[in-house]
C-alpha positions in Angstrom: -92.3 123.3 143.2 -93.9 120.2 142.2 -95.8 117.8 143.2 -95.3 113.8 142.8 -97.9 111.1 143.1 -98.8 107.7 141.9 -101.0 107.6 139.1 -101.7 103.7 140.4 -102.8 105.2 143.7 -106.4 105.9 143.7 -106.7 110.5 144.5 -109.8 112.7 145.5 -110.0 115.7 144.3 -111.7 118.8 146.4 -112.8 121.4 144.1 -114.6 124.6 144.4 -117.1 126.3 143.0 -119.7 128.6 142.4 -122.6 127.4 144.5 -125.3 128.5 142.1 -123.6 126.0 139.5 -125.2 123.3 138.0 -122.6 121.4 136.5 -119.3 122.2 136.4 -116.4 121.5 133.5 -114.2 124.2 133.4 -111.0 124.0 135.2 -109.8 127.5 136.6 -106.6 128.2 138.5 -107.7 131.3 140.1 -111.5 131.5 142.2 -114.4 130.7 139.7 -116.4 133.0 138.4 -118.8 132.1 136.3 -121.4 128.9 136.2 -119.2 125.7 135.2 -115.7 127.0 136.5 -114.3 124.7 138.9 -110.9 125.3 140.9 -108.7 122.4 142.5 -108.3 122.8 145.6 -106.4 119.9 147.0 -105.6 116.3 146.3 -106.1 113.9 149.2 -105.6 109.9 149.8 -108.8 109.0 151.2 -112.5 110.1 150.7 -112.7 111.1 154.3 -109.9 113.0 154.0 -111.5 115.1 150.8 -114.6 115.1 152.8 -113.4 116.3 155.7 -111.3 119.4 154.2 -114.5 120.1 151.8 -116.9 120.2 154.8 -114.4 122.5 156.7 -113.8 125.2 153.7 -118.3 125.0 153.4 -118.4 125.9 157.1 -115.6 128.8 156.6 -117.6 130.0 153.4 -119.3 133.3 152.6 -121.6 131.4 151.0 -120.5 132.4 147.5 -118.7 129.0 147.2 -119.3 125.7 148.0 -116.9 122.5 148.3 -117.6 118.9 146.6 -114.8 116.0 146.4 -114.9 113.9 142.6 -112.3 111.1 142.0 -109.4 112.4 140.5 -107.5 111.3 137.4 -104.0 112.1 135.8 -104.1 113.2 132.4 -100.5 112.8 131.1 -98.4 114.3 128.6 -95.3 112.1 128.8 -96.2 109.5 126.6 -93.7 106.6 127.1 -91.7 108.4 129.3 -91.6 107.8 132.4 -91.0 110.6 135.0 -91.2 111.4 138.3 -92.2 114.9 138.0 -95.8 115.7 135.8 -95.6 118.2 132.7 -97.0 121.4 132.3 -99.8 119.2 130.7 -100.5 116.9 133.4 -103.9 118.0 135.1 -106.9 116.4 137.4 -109.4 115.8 135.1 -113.2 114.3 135.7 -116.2 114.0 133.9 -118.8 117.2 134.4 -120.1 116.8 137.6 -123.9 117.2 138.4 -123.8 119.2 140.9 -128.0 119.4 141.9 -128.7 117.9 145.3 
């Protein structure tokens, strides 16, 4: 399966990660599990939307975890070609977030 999206259209990202984390700048595909692994969680159109699934996977939480939403940017492999389908490449990509409230 993949997924298909307008890199014109702006994305938020949710991500997750540990909550005793700092910063985080390490993209994981499986839970994170050490300080500065982050996981993607889910692309969505608006900031509200992001918001809204973050603050509702913090309230299901064991408290290991925690849920922030960062602006998310395609990082593409396909040079001048066009596709419709991203590469193996293609990831969300962001600049280290500070994560200290």
């Amino acid at each position: 399966m993949s997924i298909t999206f307008d890199p014109n259209t702006l994305l938020y990202a949710v991500v997750e990660y540990l909550k005793a984390s700092k910063h985080i700048y390490d993209p994981v595909d499986t839970k994170p599990e050490q300080d500065g692994q982050y996981r993607l969680v889910c692309l969505a159109v608006s900031s509200d939307e992001a918001w809204y699934v973050a603050n509702l996977l913090r309230a299901l939480s064991d408290g290991t975890y925690w849920y922030s939403v960062c602006v998310a940017e395609s990082k593409s492999c396909l040079g001048d070609n066009v596709q419709d389908t991203p590469c193996d490449d293609q990831i969300i990509e962001s600049e280290p977030l500070d994560l200290v409230p």
